[in-house]
N, C-alpha and C positions, 0 to 999 in steps of 0.2 A: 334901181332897187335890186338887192341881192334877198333871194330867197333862202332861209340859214336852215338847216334841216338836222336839228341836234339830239344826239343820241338815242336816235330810234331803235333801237338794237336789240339782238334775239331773246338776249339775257332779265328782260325789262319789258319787253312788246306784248303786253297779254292779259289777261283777261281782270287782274287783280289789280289795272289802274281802274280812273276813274271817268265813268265816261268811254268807255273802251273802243266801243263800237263807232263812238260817234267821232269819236277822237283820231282812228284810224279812215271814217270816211272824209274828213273835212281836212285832214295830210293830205290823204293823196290830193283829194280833187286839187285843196292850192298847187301838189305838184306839178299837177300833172294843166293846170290853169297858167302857171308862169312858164312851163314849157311850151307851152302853142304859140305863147307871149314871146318866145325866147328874152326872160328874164335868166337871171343865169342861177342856177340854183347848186350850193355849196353844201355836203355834207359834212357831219362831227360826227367822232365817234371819241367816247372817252374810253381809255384805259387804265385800268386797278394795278398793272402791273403782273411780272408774270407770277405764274404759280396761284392770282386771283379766281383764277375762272373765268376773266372777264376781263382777256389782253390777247393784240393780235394771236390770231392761229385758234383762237378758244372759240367753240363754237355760239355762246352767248354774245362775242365781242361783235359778231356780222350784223351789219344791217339789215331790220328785220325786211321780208320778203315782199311786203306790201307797198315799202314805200323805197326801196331797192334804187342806187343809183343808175344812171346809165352811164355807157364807158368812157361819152366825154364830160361826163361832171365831176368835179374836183370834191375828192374826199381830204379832209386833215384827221387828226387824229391829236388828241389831249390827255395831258394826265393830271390838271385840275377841271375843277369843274367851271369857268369861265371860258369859252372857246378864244378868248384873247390870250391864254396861257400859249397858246403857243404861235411862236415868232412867224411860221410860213405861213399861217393864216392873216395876222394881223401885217406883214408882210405884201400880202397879194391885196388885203383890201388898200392897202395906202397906194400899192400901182395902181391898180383900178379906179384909183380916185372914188367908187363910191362911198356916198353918206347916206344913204337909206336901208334897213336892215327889217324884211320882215322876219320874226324868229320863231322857228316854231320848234317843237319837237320836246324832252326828256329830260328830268323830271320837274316839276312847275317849282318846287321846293329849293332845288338844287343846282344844275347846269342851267338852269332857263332862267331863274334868276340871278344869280351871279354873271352871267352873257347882256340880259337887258341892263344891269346897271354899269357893265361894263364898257360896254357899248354905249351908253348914253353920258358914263364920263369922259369916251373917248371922242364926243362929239357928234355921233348918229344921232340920225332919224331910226327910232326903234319903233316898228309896228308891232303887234302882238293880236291877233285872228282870235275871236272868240273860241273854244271848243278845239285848239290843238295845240296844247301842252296840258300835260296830265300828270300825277303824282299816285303814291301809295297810302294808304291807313300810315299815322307813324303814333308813335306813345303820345303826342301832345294834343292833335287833330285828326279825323277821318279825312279821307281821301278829296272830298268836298269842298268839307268846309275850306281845308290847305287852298285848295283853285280858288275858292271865291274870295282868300283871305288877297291873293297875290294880281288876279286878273279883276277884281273890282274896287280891293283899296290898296294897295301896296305901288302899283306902278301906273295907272291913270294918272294922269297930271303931272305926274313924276320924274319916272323916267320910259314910259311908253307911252304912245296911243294905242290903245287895248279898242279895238273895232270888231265889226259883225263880221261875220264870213260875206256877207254877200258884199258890205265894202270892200274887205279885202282883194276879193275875186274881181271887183270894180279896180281896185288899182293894181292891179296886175291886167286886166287886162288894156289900160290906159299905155302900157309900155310898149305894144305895138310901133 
């Protein structure tokens, strides 16, 4: 199992998702769960491109503080929003031979969905951790409702198994 840690980032990390608080305690703890485990844990970060605000060098583009890689964990970096968009990633997962993908991270609307069903065209096992992937207010849905449209009906049965933290935290620490 690979722990996916997608686009947590400074630009995006804050107070205006949903869930906020609980969203950033139940990140770390899985990260910081599959690292005692040594599970290997991979970061994303998406990029808008320059001159966005929100492209290498830009101070929204870093990984927020909280859930912070450390030096030997492999960062990629994307300019769609499926973390399959780019080749070094989907690259490293075919060396590695893994098929299981817990996926956590930014935004449940956006990168988080287009990753699980990408991933689960491409053949994964996609877990998905209650309480970490989060989204914004948008003109169609509150903040909310968006998470419960996509972690209750959209990808159960589907294309994830969408579980409790405390299973999560059970299979991650199974990797021992």
């Amino acid at each position: 199992m690979i722990l996916l840690v997608v686009d947590i980032q400074k630009g995006i990390t804050d107070s205006r998702l949903y869930a906020y608080d609980s969203f950033i305690e139940n990140t770390s703890c899985l990260i910081e769960t599959a690292r005692k485990n040594k599970v290997e844990v991979i970061y994303v970060q998406h990029d808008d491109g320059p001159g966005s605000g929100f492209s290498n060098g830009d101070k929204d583009f870093e990984i927020a503080d909280q859930v912070s890689p450390r030096g030997d964990e492999k960062v990629f970096v994307k300019t769609i929003n499926s973390c399959f968009g780019n080749s070094g990633f989907s690259d490293y997962l075919k060396q590695v031979g893994e098929k299981e993908l817990m996926v956590i991270g930014l935004q449940t609307n956006f990168c988080i969905d287009a990753t699980v069903k990408s991933a689960f065209e491409k053949g994964y096992k996609v877990i998905v951790p209650e309480g970490t992937n989060s989204t914004f207010d948008n003109d169609y849905m509150n903040a909310e409702t968006t998470y419960k449209y996509y972690n209750r009906m959209m990808w159960p049965g589907r294309f994830a198994e969408c579980v409790s933290m405390e299973k999560a935290i059970g299979l991650l620490n199974k990797r021992k």
